[in-house]
C-alpha positions as CSV (number, residue, x, y, z in Angstrom):
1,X,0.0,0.0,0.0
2,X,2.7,2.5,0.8
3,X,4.3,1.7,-2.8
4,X,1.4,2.6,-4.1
5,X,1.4,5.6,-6.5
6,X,-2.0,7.0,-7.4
7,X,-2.4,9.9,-10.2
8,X,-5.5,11.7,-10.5
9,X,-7.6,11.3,-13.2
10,X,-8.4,14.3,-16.2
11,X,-11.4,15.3,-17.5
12,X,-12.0,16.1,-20.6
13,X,-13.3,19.7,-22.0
14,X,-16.5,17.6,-22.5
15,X,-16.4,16.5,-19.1
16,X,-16.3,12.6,-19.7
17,X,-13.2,11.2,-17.8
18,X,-10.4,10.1,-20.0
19,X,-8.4,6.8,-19.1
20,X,-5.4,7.9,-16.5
21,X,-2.5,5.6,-15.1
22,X,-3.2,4.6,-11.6
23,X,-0.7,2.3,-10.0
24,X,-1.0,-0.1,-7.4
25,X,1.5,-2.5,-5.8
26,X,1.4,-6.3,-6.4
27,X,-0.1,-6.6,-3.1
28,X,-2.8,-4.7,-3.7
29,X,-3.6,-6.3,-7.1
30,X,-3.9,-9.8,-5.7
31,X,-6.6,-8.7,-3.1
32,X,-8.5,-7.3,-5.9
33,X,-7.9,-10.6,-8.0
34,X,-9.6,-12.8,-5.1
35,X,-12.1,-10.1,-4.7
36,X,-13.4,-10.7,-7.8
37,X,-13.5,-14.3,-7.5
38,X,-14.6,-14.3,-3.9
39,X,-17.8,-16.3,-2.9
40,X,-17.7,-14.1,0.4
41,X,-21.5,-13.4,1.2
42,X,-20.8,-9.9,2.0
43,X,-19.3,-9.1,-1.8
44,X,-22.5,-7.2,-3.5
45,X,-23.2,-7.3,-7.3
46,X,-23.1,-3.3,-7.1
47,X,-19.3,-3.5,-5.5
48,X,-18.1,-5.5,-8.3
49,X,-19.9,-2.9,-10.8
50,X,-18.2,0.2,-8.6
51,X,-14.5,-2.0,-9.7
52,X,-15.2,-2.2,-13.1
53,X,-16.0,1.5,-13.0
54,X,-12.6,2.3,-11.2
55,X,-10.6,-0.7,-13.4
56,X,-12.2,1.5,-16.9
57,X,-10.2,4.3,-15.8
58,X,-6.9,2.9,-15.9
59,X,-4.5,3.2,-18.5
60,X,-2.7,-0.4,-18.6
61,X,-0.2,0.7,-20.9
62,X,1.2,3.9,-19.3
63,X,0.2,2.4,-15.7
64,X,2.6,-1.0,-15.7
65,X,5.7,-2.0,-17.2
66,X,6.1,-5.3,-16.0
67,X,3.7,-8.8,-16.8
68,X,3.2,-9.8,-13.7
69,X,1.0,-6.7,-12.5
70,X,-0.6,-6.6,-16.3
71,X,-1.5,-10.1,-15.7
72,X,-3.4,-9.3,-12.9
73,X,-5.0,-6.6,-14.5
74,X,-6.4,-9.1,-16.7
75,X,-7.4,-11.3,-14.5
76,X,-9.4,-9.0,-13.1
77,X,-11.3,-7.5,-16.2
78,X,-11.7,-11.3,-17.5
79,X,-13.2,-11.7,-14.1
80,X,-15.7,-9.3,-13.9
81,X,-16.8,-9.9,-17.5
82,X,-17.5,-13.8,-16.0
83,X,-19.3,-12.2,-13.2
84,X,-21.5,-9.4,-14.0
85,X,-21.7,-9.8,-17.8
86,X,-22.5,-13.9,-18.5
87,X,-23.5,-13.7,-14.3
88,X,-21.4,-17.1,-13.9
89,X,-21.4,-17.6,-10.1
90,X,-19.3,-21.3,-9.2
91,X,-15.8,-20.2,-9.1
92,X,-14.5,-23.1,-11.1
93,X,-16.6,-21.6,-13.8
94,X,-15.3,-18.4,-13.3
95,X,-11.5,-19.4,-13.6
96,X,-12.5,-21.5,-16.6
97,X,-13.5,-17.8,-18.3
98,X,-10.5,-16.4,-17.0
99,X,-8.1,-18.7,-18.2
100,X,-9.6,-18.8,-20.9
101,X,-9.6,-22.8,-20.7
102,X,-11.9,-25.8,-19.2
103,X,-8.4,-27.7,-18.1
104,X,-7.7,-26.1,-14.6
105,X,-4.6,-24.8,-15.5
106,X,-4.3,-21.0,-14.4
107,X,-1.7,-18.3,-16.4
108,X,-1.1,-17.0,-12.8
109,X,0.4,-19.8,-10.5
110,X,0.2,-17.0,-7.7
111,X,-1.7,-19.1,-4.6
112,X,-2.4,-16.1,-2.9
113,X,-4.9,-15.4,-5.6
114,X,-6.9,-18.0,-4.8
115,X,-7.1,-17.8,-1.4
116,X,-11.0,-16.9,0.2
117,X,-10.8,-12.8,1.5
118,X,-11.9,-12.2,5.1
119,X,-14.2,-9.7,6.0
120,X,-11.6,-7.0,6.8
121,X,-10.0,-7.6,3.5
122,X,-13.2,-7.2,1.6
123,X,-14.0,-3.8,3.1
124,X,-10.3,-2.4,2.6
125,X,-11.0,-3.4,-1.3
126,X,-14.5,-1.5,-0.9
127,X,-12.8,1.1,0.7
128,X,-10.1,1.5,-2.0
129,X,-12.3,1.5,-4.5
130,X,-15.0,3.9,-3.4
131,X,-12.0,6.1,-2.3
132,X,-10.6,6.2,-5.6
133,X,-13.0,6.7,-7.8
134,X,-13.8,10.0,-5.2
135,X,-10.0,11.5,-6.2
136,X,-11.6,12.0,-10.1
137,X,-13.9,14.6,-8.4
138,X,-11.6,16.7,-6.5
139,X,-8.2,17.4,-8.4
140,X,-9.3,20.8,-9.2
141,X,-10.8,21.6,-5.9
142,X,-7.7,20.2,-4.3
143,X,-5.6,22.5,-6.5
144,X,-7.8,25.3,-5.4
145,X,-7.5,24.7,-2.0
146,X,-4.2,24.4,-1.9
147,X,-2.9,27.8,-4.1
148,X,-5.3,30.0,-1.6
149,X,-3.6,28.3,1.5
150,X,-0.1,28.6,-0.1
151,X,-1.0,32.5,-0.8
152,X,-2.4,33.0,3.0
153,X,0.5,31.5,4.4
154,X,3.3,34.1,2.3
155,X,0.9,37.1,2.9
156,X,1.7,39.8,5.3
157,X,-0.5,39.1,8.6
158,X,-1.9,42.6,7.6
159,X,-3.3,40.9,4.1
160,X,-4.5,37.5,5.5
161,X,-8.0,38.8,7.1
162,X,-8.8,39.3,3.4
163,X,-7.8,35.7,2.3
164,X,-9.8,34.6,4.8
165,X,-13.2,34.3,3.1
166,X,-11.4,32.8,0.2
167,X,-9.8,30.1,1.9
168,X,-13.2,29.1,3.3
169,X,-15.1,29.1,-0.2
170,X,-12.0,26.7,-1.3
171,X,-12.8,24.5,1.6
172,X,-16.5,24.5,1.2
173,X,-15.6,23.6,-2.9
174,X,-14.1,20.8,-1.8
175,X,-16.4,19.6,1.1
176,X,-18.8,20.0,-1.7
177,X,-17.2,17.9,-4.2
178,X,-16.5,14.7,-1.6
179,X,-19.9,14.5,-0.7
180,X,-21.1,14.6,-4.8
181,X,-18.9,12.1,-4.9
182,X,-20.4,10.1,-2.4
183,X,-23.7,10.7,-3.7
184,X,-22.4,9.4,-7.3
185,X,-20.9,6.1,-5.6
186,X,-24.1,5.2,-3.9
187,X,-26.2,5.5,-6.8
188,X,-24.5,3.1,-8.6
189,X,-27.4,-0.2,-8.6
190,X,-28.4,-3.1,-10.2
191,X,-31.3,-5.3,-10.7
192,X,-32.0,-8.4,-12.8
193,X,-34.3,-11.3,-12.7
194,X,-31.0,-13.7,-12.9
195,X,-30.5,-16.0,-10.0
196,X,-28.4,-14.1,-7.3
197,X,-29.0,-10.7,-8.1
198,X,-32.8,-11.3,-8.1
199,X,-32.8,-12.9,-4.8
200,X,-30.5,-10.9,-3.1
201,X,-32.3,-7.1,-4.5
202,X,-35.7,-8.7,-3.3
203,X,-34.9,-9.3,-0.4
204,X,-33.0,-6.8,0.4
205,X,-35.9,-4.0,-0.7
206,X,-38.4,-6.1,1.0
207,X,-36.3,-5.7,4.5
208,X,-36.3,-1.8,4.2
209,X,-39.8,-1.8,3.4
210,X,-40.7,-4.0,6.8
211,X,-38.7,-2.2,9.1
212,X,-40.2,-0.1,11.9
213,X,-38.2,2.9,10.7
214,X,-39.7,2.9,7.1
215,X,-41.7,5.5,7.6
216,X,-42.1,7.8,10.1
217,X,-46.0,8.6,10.7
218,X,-47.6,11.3,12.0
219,X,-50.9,12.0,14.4
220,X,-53.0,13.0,11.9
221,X,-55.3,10.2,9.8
222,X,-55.5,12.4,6.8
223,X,-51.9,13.3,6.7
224,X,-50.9,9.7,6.9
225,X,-53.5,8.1,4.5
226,X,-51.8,11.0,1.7
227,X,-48.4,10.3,2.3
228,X,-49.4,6.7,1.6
229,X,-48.5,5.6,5.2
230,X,-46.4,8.6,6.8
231,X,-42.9,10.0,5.9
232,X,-40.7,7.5,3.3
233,X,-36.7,7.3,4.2
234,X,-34.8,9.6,1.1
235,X,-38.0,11.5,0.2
236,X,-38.1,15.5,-0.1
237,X,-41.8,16.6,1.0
238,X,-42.5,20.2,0.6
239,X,-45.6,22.4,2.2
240,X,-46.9,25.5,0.6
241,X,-48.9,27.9,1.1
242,X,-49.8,31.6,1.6
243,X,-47.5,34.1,3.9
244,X,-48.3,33.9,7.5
245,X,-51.3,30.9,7.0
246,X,-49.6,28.1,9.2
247,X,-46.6,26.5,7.2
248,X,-44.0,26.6,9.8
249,X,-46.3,26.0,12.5
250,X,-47.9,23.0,10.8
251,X,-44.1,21.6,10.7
252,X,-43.9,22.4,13.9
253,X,-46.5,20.0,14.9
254,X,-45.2,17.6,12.5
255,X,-42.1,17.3,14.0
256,X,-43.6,17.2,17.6
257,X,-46.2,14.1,16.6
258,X,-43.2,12.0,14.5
259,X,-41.7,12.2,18.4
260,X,-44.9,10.4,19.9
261,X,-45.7,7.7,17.2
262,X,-42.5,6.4,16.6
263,X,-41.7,4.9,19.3
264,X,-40.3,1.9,17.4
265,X,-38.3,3.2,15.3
266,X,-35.0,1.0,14.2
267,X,-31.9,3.4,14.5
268,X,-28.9,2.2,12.3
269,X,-26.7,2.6,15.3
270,X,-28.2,1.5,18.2
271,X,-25.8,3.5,20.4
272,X,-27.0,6.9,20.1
273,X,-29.8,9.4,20.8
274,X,-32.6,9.3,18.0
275,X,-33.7,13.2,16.9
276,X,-36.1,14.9,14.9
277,X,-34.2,18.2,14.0
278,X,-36.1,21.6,13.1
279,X,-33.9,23.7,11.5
280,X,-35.5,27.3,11.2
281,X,-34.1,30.0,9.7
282,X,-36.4,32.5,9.6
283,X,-38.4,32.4,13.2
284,X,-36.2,32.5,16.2
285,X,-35.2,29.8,18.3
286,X,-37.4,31.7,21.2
287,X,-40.5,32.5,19.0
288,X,-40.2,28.7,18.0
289,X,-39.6,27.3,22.0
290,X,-42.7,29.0,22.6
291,X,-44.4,27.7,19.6
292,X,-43.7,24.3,20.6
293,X,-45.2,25.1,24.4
294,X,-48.8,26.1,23.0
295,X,-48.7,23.1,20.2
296,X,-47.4,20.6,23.2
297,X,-49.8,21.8,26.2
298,X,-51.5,25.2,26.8
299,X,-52.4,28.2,24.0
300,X,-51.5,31.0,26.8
301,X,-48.1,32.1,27.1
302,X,-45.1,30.6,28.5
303,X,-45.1,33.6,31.5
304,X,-48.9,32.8,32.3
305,X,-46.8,30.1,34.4
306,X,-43.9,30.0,36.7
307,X,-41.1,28.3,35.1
308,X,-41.5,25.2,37.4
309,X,-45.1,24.9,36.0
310,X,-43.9,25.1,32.4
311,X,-41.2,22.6,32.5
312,X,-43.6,20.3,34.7
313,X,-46.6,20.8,31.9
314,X,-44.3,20.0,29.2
315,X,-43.1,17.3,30.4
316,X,-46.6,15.7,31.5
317,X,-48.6,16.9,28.9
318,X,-47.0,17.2,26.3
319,X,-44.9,14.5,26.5
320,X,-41.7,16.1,25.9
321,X,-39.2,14.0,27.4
322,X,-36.2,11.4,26.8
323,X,-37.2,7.6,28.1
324,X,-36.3,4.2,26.9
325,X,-40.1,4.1,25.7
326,X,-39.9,7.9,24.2
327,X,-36.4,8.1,22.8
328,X,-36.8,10.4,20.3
329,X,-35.4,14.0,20.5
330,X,-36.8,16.5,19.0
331,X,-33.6,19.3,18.3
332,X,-34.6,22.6,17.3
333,X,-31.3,25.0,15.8
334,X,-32.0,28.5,14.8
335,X,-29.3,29.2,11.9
336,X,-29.4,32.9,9.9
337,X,-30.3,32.2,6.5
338,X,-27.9,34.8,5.2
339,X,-24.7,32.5,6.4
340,X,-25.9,29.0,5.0
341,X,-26.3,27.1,1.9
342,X,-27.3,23.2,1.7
343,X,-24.0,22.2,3.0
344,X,-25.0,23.4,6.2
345,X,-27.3,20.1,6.1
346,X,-24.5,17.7,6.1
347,X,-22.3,20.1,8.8
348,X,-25.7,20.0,11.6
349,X,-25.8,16.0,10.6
350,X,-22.2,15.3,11.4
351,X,-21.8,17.6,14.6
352,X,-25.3,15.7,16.0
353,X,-23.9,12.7,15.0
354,X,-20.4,13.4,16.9
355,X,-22.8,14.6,20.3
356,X,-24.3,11.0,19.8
357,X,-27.6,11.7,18.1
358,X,-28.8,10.0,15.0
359,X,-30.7,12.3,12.9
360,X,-33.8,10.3,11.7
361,X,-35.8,13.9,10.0
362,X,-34.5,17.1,8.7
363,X,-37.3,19.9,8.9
364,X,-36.0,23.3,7.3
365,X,-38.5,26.6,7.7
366,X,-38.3,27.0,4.6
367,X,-36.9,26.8,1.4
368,X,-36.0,30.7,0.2
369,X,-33.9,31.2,3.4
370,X,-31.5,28.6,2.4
371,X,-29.2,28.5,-0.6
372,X,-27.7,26.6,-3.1
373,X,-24.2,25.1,-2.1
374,X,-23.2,23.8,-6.0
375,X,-25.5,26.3,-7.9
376,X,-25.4,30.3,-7.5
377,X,-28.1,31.5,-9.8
378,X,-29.9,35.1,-10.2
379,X,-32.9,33.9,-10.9
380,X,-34.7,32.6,-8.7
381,X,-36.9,30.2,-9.9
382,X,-33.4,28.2,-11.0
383,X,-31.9,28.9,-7.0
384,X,-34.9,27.0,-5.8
385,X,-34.9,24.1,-8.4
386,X,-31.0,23.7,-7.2
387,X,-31.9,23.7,-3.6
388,X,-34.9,21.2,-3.9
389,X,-32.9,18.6,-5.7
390,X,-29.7,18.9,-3.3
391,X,-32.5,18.5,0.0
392,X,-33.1,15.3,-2.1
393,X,-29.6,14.4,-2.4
394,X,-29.3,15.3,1.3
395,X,-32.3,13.2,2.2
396,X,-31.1,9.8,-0.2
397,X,-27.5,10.2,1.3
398,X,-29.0,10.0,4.8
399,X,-31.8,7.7,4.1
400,X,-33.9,10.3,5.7
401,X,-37.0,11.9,4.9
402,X,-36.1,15.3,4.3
403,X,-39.3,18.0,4.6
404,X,-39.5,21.5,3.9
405,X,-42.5,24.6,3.0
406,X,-42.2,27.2,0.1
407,X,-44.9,30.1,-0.7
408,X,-47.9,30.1,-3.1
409,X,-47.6,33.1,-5.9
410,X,-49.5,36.1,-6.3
411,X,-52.4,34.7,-8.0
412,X,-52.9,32.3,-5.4
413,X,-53.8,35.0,-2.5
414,X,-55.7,37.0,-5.7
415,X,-57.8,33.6,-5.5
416,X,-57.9,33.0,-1.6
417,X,-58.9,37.0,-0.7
418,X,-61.7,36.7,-3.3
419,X,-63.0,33.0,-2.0
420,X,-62.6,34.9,1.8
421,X,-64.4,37.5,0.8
422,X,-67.5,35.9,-1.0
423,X,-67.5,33.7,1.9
424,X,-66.9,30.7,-0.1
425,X,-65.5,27.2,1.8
426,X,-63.1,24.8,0.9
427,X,-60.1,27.2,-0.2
428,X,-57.4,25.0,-0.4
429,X,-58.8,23.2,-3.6
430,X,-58.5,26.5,-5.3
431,X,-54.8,26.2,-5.8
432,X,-53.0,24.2,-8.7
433,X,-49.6,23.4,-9.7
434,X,-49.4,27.1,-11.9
435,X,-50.0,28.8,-8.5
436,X,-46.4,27.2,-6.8
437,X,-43.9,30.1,-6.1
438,X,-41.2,31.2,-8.3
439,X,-40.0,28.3,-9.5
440,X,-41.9,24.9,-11.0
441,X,-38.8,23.4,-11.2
442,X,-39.6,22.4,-7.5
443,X,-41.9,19.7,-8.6
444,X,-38.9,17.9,-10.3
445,X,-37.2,17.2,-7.7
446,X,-40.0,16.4,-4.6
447,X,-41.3,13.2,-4.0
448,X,-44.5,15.0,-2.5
449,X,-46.0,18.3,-2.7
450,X,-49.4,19.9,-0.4
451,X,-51.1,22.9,-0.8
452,X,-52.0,24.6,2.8
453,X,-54.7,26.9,3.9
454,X,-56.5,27.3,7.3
455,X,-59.9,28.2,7.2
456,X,-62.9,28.8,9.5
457,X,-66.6,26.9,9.2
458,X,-69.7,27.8,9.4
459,X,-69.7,27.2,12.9
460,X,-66.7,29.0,13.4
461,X,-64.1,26.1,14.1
462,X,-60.5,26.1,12.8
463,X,-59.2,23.6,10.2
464,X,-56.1,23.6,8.6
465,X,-57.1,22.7,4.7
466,X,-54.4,20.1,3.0
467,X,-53.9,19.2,-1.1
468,X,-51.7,16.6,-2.2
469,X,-50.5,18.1,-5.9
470,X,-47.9,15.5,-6.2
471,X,-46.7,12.3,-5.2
472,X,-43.6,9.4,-6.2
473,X,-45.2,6.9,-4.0
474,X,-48.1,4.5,-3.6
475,X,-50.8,5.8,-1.7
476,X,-54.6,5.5,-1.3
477,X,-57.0,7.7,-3.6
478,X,-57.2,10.3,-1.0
479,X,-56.2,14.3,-2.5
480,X,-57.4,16.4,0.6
481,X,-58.8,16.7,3.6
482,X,-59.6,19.3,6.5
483,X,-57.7,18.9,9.6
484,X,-59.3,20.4,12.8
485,X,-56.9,22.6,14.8
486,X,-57.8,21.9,19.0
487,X,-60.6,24.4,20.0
488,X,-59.5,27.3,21.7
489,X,-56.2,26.7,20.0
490,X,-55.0,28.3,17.1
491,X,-51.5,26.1,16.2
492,X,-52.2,23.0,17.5
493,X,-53.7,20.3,15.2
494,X,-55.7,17.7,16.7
495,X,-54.5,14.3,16.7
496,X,-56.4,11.2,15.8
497,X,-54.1,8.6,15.1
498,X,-54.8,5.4,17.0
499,X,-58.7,6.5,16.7
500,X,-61.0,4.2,15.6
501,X,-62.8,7.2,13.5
502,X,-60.7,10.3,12.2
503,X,-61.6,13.4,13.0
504,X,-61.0,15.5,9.8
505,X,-63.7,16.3,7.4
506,X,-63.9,15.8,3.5
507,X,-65.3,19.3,2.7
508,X,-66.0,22.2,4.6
509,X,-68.8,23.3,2.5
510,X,-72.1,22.6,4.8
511,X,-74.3,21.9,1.8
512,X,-72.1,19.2,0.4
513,X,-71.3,17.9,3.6
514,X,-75.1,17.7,4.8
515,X,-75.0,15.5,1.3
516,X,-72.1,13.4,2.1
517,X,-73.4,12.5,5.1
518,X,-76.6,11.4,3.7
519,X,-74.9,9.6,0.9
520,X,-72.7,8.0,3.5
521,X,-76.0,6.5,5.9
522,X,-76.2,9.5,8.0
523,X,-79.8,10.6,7.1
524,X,-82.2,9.1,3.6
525,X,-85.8,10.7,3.0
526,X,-88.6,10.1,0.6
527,X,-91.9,11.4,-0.1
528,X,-95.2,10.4,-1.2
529,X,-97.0,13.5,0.2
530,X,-95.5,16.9,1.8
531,X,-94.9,15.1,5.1
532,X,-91.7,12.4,5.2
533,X,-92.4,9.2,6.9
534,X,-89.2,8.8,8.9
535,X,-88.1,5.6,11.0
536,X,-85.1,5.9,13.8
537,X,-82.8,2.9,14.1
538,X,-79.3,2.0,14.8
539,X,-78.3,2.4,10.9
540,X,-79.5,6.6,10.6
541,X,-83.1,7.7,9.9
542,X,-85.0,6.0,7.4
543,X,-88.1,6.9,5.8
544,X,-90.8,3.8,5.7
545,X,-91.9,4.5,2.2
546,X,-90.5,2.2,-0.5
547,X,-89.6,5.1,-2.6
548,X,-86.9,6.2,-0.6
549,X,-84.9,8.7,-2.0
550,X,-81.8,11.4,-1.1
551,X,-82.8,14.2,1.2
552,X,-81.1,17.7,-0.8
553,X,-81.9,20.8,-0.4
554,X,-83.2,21.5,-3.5
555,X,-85.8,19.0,-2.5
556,X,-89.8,19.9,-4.1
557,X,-93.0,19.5,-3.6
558,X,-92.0,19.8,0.9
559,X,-92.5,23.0,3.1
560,X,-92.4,21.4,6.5
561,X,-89.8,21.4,9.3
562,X,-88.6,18.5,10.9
563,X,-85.9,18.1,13.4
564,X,-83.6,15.3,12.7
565,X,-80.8,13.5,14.6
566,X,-77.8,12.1,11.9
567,X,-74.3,11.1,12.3
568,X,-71.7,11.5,9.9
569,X,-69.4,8.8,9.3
570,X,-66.5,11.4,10.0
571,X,-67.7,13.2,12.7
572,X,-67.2,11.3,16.1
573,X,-70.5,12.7,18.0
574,X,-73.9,13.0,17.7
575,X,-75.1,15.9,16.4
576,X,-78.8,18.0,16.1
577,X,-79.4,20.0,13.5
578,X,-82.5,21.7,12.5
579,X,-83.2,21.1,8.6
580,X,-85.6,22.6,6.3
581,X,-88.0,20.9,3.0
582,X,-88.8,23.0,0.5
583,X,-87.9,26.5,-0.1
């Protein structure tokens, strides 16, 4: 290994990656010869494609002068081409292709080829591998880097304040680079119906999909039934809506409900501190503390209390506190937007990971106080496109779920003041995909997209109005619904997970709900004179006519008044309400 000499790859003006001598010792080449032919369990298909994407880069000719190490070179493409192109798996077979003969005889007598690899040797090939193909991505930033620290370290002591902010755009550069490079590596999949690669893909898919950790859901029916189940690991979810109408407070609440029911949740390193992170940028980390008081316990203000009483009613009611059967953190970290970009992600990640937290959500408030770490643009409709797809890249790194809230455009509040103002209900249907913010190129890169709006109903109750206007994922046929916020409070959303009847409605609208819930068993009429024959049983009220028909409002040939008693699939108590035949 020390022998080794390693020269970076070029890339062309094009920017494909021409073939470069990279040298390694003899050593070194006969791990990745028994690599190759390895029937270790822990060699994947998609390591021995990341080797035949490193091998491709080399220059044979200029990189060895000598047989033996050219021989081994050989070995190895012949080897791969056994493996991953005619998907031979018995090692004799393999060698047979190799050797280019059914006899046995090998053209490299070398036992130590041959030899089975132990588990550390398999992961220092992986390890060489990945590590290698990351040097194609940085010889530029590298070279960067190291003319600005070569200057600072000549410059007068005077001169070096102003190197300073050079030096750190350099370092971010590369930081930047390592982790596309990661991001490229990881990528780098395969899937066949051939024996081996089938089974092992399946089952490994299948695995994710049945863990615990999946998804993370929230407390809201609605919500979850959208999202097709709750929040998908190495998804980007965005909320929009209107300035001021609930989006960082309805992230607020999301984070605080994935802390109560997840309590199962499968960390990947069972030795630290799972967290929920709100990173906010816009709201202050005191605004937000107090925030999370009135969405946790009580809608009055923190100094309503004593401070014992307010640690105590956090604690109790709402829950907030570490256990072995509430584990999860929730971390909330103010950060100005004017001094981070997307990197910042992966800086808050590692620093929680080194305090022993594992980060299982990232919640940003919200998208236009960040910016883009790889892409400066003026426009911003481009800036936000660039941010959205490097949360995704953040979030597919991490295999996290990655959520964040952008704002509706002009013509959206054009369309919500003149619904508000005619008094009309069930606003947040009035938006569609041409009223998103700046930028459309947000849908490209999000897995899901909702459309917020709280609004009041006729009886002067609170819901918060949500529209799914995308999705990437299986889910149920459920668009919408109307969440009810707690009564008497403003922020908080009312939970009804673990319910055996959600509490949010389909419409707010009272006509079409009074018809919904007649539809749905909740109240049938007919007539066969101006006065309905009606029938109370378990099932609603019925009429006992045979002509039995849907009560509307629209309903002729009725003047009378009747008082009737109906219940609502959706609506969890019984309810009187005085209704009217007839005009």
């Amino acid at each position: 290994m020390d022998n080794r000499k390693l020269k970076y790859m070029k890339k062309t003006e094009y920017g494909e990656i021409e073939k470069v001598p990279i040298t390694w010792d003899l050593y070194t080449l006969n791990i990745m010869c028994a690599f190759v032919i390895s029937e270790n369990e822990s060699i994947k298909k998609s390591q021995l494609f990341q080797l035949r994407k490193l091998i491709n880069q080399v220059d044979i000719d200029k990189s060895y002068n000598d047989q033996e190490r050219i021989d081994r070179m050989t070995f190895i493409i012949k080897g791969l081409e056994a493996k991953l192109d005619l998907n031979y798996q018995d090692r004799h077979i393999v060698l047979c292709h190799i050797n280019g003969n059914a006899s046995g005889k090998n053209f490299i007598e070398d036992e130590s080829i041959y030899r089975e690899l132990n588990n550390h040797e398999v992961e220092f090939i992986n390890k060489l591998i990945s590590e290698t193909l990351k040097s194609s991505y940085l010889e530029n930033s590298v070279d960067n880097l190291l003319s600005q620290l070569t200057a600072f370290k000549t410059t007068d002591a005077i001169d070096k304040v102003k190197l300073i902010p050079l030096v750190e755009e350099a370092m971010v550069q590369l930081q930047t680079k390592l982790r596309s490079a990661r991001v490229q590596n990881s990528k780098e999949e395969f899937f066949s119906l051939k024996d081996g690669i089938f089974q092992e893909k399946i089952t490994e898919i299948y695995n994710a999909l049945k863990s615990p950790s999946h998804m993370l859901v929230t407390g809201m029916q609605g919500l979850n039934e959208m999202l097709g189940g709750g929040f998908e690991r190495g998804r980007l979810y965005l909320f929009l809506g209107l300035p001021g109408e609930g989006k960082s407070t309805t992230m607020l609440n999301i984070a605080y409900q994935l802390k109560k029911y997840n309590k199962n949740y499968v960390l990947k390193d069972k030795t630290k501190t799972p967290c929920i992170v709100f990173l906010t940028m816009e709201n202050s980390l005191k605004e937000t503390v107090e925030r999370l008081f009135n969405i946790s316990t009580r809608p009055e203000s923190l100094v309503d209390y004593t401070l014992e009483e307010v640690m105590d009613l956090m604690r109790t009611e709402g829950q907030l506190f570490l256990s072995d059967s509430s584990a999860i953190d929730i971390v909330i970290k103010y950060a100005p937007s004017d001094l981070n970009d997307t990197n910042y992600l992966y800086t808050l990640y590692d620093e929680l990971e080194d305090n022993g937290y594992e980060c299982i959500c990232m919640i940003q408030d919200y998208l236009k106080r960040i910016k883009s770490a790889n892409n400066h643009s003026t426009e911003l409709r481009l800036e936000l496109g660039y941010i959205c797809n490097e949360f995704k890249t953040f979030g597919e790194e991490k295999q996290i779920p990655v959520i964040s809230a952008s704002q509706l455009n002009r013509a959206a509040a054009k369309h919500i003041d003149e619904s508000r103002s005619k008094k009309n209900s069930d606003l947040v249907k009035l938006f569609g995909r041409d009223n998103i913010g700046e930028s459309v190129n947000i849908l490209e890169n999000t897995d899901a997209l909702f459309f917020l709006a709280p609004e009041i109903d006729h009886e002067g109750n609170k819901y918060l109005g949500m529209q799914l206007a995308k999705k990437r994922f299986k889910g149920t046929s459920r668009n919408h619904c109307y969440q009810p916020y707690v009564p008497g409070n403003s922020i908080k959303l009312l939970e009804d997970e673990g319910l055996a009847e959600p509490m949010y409605k389909e419409t707010l609208n009272p006509n079409v709900e009074r018809a919904m819930a007649f539809a749905n068993g909740g109240l049938t009429a007919s007539f066969c004179s101006n006065t309905p024959v009606l029938n109370n049983n378990s099932d609603g009220l019925k009429l006992l006519n045979s002509s039995s028909t849907l009560f509307e409002d629209k309903t002729s040939g009725a003047s009378n008044f009747f008082e009737a008693t109906f219940i609502p699939n959706n609506i969890m108590r019984r309810k009187k309400q005085l209704f009217r035949f007839g005009k």
